[in-house]
HTML snippet that shows the backbone in 3Dmol.js (N, CA, C, O; Angstrom):
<script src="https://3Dmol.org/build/3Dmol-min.js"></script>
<div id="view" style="width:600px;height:400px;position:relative"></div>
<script>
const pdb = `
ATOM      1  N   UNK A   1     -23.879  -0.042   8.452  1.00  0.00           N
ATOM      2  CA  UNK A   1     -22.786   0.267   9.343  1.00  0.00           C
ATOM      3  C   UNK A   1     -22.844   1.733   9.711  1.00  0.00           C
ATOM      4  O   UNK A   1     -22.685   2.588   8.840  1.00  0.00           O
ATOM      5  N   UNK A   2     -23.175   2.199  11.587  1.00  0.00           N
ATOM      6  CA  UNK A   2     -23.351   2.880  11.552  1.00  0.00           C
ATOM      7  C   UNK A   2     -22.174   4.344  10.980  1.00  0.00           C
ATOM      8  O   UNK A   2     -22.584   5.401  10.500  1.00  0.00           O
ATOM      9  N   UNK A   3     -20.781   3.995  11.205  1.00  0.00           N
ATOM     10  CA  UNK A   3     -19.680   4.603  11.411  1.00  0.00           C
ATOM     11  C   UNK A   3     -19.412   5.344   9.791  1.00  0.00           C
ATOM     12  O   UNK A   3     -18.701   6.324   9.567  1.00  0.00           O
ATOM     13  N   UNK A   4     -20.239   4.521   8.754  1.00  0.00           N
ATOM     14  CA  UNK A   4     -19.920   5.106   7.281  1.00  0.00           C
ATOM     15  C   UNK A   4     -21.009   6.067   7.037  1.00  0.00           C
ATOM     16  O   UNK A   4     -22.059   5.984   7.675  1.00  0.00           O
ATOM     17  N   UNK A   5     -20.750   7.266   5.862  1.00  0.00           N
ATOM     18  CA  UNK A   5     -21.738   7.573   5.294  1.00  0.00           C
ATOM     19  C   UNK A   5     -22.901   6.968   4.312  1.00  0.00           C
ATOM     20  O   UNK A   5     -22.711   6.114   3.446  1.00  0.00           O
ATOM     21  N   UNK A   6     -24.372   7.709   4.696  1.00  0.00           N
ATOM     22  CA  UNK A   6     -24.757   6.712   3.878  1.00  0.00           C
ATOM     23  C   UNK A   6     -25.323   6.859   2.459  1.00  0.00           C
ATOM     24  O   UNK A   6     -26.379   7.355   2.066  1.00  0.00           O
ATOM     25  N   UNK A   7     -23.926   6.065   1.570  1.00  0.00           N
ATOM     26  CA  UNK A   7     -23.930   6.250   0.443  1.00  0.00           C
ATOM     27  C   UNK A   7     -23.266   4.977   0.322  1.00  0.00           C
ATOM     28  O   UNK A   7     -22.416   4.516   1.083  1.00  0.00           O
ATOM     29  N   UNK A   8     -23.953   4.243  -1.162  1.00  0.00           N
ATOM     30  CA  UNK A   8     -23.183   2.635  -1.780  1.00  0.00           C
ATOM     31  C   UNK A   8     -21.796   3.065  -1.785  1.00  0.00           C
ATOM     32  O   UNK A   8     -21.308   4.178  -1.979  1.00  0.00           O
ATOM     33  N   UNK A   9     -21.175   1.740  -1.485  1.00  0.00           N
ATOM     34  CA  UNK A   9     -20.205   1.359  -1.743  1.00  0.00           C
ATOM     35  C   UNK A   9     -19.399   1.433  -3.196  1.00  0.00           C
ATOM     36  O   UNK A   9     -20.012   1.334  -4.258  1.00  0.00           O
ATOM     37  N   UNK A  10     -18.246   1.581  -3.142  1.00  0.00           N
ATOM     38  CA  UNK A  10     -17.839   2.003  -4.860  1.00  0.00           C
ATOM     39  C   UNK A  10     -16.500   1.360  -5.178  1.00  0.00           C
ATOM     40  O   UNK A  10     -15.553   1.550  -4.415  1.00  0.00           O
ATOM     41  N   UNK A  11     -16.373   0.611  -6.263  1.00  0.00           N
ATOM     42  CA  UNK A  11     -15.107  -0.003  -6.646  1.00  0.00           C
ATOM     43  C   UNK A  11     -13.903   0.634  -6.646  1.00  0.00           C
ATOM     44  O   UNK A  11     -14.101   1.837  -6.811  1.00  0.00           O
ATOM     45  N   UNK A  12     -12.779   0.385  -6.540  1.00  0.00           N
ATOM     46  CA  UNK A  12     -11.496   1.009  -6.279  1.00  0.00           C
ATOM     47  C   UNK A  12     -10.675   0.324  -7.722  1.00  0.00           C
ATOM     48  O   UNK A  12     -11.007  -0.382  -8.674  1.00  0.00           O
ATOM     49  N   UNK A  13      -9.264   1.085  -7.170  1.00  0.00           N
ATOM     50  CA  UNK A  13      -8.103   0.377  -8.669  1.00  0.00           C
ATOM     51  C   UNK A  13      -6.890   1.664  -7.630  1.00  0.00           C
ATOM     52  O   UNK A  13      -6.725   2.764  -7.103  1.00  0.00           O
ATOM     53  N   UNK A  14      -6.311   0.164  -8.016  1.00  0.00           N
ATOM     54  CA  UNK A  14      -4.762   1.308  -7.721  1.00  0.00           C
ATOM     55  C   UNK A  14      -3.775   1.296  -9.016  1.00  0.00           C
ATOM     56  O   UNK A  14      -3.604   0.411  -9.854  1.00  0.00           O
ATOM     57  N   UNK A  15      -3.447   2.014  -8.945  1.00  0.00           N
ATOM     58  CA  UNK A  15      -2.797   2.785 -10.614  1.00  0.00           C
ATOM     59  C   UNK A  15      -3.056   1.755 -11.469  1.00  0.00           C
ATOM     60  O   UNK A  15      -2.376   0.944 -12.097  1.00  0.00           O
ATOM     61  N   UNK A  16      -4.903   2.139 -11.250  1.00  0.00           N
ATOM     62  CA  UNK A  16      -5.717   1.286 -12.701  1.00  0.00           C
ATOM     63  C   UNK A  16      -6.111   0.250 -12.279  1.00  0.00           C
ATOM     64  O   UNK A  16      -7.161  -0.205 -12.733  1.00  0.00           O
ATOM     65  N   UNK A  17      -5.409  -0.424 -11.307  1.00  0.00           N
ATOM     66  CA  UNK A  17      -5.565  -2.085 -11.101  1.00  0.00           C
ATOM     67  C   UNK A  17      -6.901  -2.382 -10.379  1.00  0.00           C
ATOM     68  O   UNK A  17      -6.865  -2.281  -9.152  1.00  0.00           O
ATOM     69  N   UNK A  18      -7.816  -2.656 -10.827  1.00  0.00           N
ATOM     70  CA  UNK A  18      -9.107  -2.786  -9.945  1.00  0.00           C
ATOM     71  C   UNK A  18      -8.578  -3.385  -8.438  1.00  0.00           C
ATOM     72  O   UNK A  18      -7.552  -4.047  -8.287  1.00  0.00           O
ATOM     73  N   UNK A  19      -9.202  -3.126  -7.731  1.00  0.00           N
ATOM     74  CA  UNK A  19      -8.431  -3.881  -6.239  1.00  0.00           C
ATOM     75  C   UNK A  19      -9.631  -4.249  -6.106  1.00  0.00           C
ATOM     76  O   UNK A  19     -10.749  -3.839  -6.421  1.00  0.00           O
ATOM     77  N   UNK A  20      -8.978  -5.483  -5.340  1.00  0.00           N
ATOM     78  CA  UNK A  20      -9.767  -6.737  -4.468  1.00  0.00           C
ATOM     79  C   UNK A  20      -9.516  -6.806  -3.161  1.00  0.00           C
ATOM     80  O   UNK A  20      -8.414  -6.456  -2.739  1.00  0.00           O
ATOM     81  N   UNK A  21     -10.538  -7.287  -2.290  1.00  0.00           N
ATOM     82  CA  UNK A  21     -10.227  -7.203  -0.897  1.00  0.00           C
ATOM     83  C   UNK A  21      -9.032  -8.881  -0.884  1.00  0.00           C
ATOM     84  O   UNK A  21      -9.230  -9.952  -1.456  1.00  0.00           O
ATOM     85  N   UNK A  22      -7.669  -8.379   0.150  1.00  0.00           N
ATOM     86  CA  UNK A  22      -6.937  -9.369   0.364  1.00  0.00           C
ATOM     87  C   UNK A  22      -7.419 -10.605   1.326  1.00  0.00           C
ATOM     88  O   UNK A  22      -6.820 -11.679   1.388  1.00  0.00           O
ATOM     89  N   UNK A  23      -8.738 -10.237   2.152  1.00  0.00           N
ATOM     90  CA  UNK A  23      -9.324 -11.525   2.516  1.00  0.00           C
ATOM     91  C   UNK A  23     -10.231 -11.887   1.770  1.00  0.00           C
ATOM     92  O   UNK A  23      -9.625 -12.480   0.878  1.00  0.00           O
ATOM     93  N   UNK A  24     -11.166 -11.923   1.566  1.00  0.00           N
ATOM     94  CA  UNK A  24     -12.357 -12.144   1.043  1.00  0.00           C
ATOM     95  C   UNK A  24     -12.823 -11.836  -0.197  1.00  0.00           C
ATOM     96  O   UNK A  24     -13.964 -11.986  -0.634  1.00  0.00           O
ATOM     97  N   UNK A  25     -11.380 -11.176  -0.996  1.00  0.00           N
ATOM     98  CA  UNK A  25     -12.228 -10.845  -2.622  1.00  0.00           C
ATOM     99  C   UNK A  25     -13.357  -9.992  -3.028  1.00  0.00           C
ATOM    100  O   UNK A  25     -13.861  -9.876  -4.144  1.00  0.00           O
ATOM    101  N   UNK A  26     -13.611  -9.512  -2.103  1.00  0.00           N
ATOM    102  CA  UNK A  26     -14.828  -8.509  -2.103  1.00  0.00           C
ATOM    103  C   UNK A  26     -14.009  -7.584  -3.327  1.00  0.00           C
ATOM    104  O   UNK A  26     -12.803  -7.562  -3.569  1.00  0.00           O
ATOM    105  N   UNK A  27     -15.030  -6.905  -3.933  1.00  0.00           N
ATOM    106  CA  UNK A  27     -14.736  -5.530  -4.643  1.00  0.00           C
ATOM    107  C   UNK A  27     -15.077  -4.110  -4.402  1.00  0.00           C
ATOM    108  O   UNK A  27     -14.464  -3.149  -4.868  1.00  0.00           O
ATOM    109  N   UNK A  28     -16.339  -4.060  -3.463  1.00  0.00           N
ATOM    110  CA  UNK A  28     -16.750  -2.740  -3.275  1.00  0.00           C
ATOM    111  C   UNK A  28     -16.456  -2.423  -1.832  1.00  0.00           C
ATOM    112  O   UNK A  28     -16.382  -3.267  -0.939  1.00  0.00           O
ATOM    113  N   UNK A  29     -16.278  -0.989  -1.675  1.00  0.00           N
ATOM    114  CA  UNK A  29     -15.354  -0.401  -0.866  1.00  0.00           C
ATOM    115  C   UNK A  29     -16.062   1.069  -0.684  1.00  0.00           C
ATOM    116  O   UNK A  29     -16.624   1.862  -1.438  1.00  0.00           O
ATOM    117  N   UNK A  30     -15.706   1.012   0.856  1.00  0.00           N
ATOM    118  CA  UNK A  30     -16.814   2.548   1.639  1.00  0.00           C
ATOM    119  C   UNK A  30     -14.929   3.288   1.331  1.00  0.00           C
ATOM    120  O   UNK A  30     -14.043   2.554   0.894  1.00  0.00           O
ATOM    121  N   UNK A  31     -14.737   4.452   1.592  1.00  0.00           N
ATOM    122  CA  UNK A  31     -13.258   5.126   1.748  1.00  0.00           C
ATOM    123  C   UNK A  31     -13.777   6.412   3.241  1.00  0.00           C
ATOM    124  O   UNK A  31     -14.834   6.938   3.591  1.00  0.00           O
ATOM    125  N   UNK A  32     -12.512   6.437   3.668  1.00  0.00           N
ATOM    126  CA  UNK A  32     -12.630   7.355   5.279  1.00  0.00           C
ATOM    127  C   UNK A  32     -11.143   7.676   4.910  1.00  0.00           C
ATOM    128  O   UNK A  32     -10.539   7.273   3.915  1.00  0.00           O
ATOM    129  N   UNK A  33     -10.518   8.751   6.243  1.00  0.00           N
ATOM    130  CA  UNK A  33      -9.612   9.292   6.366  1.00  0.00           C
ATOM    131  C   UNK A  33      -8.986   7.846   7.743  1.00  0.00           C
ATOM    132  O   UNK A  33      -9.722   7.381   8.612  1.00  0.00           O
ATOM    133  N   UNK A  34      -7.673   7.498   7.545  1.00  0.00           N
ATOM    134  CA  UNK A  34      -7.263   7.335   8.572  1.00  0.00           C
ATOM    135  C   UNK A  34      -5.979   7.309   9.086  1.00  0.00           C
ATOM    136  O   UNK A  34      -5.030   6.686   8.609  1.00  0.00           O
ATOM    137  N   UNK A  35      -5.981   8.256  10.433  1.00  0.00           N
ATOM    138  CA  UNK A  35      -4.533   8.391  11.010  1.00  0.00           C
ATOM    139  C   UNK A  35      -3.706   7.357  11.539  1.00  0.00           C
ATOM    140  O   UNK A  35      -4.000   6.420  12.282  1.00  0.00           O
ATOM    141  N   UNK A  36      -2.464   7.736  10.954  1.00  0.00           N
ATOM    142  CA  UNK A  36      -1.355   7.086  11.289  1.00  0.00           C
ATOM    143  C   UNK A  36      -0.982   7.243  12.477  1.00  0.00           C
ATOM    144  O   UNK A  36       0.011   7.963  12.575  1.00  0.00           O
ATOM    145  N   UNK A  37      -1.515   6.728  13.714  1.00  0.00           N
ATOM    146  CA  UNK A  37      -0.727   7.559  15.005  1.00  0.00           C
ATOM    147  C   UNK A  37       0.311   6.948  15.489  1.00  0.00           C
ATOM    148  O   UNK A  37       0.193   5.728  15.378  1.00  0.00           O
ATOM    149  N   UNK A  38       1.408   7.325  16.043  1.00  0.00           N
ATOM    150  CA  UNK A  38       2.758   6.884  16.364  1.00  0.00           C
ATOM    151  C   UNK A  38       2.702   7.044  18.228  1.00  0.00           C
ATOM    152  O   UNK A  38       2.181   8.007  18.791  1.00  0.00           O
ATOM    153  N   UNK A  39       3.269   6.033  18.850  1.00  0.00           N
ATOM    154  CA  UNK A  39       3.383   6.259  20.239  1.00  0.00           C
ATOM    155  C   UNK A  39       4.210   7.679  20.940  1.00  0.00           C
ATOM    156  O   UNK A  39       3.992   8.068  22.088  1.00  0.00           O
ATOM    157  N   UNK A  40       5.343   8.440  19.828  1.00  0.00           N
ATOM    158  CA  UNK A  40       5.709   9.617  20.304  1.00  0.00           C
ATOM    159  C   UNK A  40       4.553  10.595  20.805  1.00  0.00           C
ATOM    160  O   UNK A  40       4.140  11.002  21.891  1.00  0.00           O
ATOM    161  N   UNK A  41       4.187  10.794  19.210  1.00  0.00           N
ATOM    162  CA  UNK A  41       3.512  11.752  18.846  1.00  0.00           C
ATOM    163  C   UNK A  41       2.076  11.470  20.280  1.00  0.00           C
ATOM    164  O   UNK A  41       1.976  12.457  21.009  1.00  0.00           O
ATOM    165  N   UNK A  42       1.286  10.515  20.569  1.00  0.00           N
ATOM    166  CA  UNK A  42       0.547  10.232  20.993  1.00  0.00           C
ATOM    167  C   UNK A  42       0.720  10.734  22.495  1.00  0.00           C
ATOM    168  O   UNK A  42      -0.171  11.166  23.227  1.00  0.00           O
ATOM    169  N   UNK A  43       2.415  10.539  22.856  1.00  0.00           N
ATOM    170  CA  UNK A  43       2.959  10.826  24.339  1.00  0.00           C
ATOM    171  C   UNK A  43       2.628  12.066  24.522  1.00  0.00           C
ATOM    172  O   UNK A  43       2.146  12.568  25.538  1.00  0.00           O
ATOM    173  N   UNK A  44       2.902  12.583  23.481  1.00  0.00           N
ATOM    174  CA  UNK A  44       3.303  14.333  23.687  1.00  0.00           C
ATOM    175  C   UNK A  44       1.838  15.325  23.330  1.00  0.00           C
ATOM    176  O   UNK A  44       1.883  16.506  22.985  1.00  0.00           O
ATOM    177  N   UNK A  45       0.448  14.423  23.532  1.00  0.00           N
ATOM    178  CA  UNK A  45      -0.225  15.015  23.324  1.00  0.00           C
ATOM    179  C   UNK A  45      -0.402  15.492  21.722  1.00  0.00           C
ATOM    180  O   UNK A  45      -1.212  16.407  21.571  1.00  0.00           O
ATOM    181  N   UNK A  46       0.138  15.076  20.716  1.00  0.00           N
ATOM    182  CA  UNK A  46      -0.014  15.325  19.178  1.00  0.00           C
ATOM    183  C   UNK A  46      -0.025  14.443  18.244  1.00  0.00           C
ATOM    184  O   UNK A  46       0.735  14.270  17.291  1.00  0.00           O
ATOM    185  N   UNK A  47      -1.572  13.527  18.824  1.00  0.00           N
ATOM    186  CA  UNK A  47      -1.831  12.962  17.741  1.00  0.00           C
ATOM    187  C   UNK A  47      -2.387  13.523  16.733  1.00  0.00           C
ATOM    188  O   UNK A  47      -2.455  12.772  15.759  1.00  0.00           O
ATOM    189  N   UNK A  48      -2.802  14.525  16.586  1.00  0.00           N
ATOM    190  CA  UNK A  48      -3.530  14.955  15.357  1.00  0.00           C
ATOM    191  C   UNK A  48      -3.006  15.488  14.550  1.00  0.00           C
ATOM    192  O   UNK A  48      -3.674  15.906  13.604  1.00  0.00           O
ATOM    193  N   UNK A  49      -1.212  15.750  14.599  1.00  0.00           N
ATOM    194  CA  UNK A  49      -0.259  16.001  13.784  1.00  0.00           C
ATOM    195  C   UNK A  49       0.045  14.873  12.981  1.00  0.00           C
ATOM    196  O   UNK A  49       0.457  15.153  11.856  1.00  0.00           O
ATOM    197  N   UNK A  50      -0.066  13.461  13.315  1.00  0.00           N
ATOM    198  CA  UNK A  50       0.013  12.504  12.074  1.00  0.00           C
ATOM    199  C   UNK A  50      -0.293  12.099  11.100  1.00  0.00           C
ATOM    200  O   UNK A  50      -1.520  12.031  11.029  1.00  0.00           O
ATOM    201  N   UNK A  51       0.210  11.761  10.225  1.00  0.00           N
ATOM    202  CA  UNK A  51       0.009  11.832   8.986  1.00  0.00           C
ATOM    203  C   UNK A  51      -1.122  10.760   8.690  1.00  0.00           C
ATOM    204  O   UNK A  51      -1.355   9.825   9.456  1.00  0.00           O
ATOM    205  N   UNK A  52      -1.679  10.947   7.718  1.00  0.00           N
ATOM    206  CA  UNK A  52      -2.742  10.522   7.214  1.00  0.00           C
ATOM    207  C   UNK A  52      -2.951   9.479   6.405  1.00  0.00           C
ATOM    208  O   UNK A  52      -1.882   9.222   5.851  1.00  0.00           O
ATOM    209  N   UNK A  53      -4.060   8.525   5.956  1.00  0.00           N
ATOM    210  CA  UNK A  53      -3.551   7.735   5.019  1.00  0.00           C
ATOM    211  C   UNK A  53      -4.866   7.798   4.599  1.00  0.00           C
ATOM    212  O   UNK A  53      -5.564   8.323   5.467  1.00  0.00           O
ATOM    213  N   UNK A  54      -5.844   7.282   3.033  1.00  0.00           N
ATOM    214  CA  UNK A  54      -7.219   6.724   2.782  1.00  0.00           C
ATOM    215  C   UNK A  54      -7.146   4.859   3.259  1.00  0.00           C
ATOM    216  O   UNK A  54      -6.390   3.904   3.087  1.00  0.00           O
ATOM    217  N   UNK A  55      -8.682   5.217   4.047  1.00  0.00           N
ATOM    218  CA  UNK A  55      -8.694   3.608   4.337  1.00  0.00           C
ATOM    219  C   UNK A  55      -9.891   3.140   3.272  1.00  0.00           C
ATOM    220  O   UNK A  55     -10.895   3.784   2.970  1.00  0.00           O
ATOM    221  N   UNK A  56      -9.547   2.037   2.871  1.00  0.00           N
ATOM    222  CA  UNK A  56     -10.019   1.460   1.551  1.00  0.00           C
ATOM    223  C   UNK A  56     -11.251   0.117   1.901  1.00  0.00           C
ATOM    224  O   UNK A  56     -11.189  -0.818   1.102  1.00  0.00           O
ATOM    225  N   UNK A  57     -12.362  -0.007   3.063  1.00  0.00           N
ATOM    226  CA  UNK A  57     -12.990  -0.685   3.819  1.00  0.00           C
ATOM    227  C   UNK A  57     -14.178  -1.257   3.150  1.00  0.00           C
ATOM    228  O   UNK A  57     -15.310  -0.851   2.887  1.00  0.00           O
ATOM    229  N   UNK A  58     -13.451  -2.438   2.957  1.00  0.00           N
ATOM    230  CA  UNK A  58     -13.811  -3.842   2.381  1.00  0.00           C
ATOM    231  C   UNK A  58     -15.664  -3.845   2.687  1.00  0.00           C
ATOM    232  O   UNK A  58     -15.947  -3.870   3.885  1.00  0.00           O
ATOM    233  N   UNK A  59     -16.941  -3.821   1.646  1.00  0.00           N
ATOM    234  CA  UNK A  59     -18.191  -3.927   1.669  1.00  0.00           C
ATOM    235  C   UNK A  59     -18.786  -5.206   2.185  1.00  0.00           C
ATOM    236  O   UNK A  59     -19.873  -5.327   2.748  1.00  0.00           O
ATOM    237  N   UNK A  60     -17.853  -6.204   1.890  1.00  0.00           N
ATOM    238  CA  UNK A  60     -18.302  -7.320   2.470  1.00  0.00           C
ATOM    239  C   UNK A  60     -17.844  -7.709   3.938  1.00  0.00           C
ATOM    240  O   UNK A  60     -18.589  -7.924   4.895  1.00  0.00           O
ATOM    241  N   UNK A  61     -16.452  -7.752   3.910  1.00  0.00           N
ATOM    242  CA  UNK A  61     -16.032  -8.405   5.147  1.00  0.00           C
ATOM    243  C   UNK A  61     -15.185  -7.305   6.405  1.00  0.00           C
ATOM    244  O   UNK A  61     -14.648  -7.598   7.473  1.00  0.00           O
ATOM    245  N   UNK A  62     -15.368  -5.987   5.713  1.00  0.00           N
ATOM    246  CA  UNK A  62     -14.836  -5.190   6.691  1.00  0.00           C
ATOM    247  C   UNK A  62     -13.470  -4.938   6.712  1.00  0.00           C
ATOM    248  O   UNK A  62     -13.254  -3.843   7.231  1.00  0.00           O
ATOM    249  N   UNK A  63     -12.409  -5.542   6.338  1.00  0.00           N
ATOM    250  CA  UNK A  63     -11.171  -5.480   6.429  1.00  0.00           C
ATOM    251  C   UNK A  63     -10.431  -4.145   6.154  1.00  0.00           C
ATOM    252  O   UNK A  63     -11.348  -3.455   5.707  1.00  0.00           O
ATOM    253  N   UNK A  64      -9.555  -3.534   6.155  1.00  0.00           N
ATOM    254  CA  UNK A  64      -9.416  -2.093   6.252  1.00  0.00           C
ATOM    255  C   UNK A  64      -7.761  -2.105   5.543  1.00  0.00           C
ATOM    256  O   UNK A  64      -6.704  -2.519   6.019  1.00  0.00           O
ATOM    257  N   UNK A  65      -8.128  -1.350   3.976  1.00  0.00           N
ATOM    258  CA  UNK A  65      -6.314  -1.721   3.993  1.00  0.00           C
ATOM    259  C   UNK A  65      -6.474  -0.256   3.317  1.00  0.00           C
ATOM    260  O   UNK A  65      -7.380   0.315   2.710  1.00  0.00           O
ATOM    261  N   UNK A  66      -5.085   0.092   3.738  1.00  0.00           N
ATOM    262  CA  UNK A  66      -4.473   1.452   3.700  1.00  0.00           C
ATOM    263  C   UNK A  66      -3.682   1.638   2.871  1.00  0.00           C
ATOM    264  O   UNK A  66      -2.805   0.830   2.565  1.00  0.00           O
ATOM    265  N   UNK A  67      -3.924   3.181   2.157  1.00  0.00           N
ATOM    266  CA  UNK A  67      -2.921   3.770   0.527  1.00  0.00           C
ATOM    267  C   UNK A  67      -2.555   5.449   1.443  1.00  0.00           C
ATOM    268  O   UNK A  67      -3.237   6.215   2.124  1.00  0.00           O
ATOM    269  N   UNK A  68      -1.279   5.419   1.030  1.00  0.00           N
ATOM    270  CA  UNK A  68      -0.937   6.733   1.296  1.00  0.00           C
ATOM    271  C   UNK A  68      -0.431   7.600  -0.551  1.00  0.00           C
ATOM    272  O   UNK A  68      -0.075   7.179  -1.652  1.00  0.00           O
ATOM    273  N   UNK A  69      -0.581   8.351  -0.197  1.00  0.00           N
ATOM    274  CA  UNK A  69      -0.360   9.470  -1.928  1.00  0.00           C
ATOM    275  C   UNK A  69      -1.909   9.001  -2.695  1.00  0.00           C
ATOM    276  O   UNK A  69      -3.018   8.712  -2.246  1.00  0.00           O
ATOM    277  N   UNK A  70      -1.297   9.102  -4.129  1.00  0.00           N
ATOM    278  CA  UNK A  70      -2.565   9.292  -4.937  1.00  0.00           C
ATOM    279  C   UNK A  70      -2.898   8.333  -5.263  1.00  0.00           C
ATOM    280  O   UNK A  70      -4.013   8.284  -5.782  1.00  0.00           O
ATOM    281  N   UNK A  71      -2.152   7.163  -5.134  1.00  0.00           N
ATOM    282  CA  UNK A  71      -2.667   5.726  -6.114  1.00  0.00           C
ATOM    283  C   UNK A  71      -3.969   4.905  -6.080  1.00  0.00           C
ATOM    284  O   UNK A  71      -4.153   3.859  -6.702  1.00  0.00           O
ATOM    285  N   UNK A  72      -4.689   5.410  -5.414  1.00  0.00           N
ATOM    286  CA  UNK A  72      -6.167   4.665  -5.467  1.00  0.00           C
ATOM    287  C   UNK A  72      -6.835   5.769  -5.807  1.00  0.00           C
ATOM    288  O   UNK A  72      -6.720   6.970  -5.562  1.00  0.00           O
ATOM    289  N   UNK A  73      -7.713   4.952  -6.557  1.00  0.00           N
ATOM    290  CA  UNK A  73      -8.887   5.676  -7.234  1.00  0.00           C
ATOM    291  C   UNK A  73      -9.985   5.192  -7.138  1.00  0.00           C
ATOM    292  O   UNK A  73      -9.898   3.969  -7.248  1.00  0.00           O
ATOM    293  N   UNK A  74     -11.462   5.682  -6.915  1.00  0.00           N
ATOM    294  CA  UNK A  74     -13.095   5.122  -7.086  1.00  0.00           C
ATOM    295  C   UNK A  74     -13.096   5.815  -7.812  1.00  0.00           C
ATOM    296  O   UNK A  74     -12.654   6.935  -8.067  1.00  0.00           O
ATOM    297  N   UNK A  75     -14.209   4.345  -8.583  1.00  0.00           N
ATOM    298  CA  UNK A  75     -15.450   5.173  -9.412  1.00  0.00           C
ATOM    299  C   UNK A  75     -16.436   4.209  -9.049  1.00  0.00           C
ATOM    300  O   UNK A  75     -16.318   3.370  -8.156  1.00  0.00           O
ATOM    301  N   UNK A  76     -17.751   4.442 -10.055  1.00  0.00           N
ATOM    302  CA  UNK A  76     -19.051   4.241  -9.803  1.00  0.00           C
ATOM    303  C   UNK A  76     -19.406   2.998 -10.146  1.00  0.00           C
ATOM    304  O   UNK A  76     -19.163   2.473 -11.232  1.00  0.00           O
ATOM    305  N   UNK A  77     -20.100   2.409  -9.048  1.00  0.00           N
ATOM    306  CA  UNK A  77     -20.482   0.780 -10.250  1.00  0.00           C
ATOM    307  C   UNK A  77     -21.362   1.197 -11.376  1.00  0.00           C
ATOM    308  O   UNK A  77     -21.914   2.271 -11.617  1.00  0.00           O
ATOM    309  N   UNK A  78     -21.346   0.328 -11.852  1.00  0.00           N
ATOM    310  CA  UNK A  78     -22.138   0.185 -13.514  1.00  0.00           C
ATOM    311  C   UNK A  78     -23.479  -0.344 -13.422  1.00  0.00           C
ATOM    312  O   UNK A  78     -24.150  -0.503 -14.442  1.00  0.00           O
TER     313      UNK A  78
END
`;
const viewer = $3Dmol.createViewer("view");
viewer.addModel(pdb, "pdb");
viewer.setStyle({}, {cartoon: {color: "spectrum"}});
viewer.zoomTo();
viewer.render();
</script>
C-alpha cells in the first residue's frame, strides 16, 4: 500500500486490551495521523486547525478505526 510507510505492520491494545479489527478480526495494524475536519472549520479556510486523532488501519482488510488521547498502544510482533 502505497500511502503507508514501509515498515510491518504491528499489533495494537487499548488500555492493554489487544484490539481486533471490528470487521474482519485482523490483528495487525499500520498507525497514521488523522484529522478530524469539521464543515465550519473547513468553510473558513482552517482545516488544519482540527484536532487530531491516531488511525489504527486494519493489515488485512483496510478498515480505519480511530482513538483520540493515549489509549492505544503498539508493540512488536513476536
Amino acid at each position: 500500500m502505497g500511502i503507508f510507510r514501509k515498515r510491518e505492520p504491528r499489533r495494537a491494545a487499548v488500555h492493554n486490551k489487544p484490539l481486533q479489527c471490528v470487521v474482519c478480526g485482523g490483528g495487525e495494524f499500520w498507525d497514521r495521523e488523522v484529522k478530524l475536519n469539521s464543515t465550519a472549520m473547513e468553510f473558513f479556510d482552517l482545516g488544519w486547525a482540527n484536532q487530531s486523532a491516531i488511525g489504527v488501519i486494519c493489515a488485512r482488510c483496510g478498515f480505519v478505526h480511530q482513538f483520540l488521547g493515549d489509549a492505544i498502544g503498539f508493540y512488536a510482533n513476536d
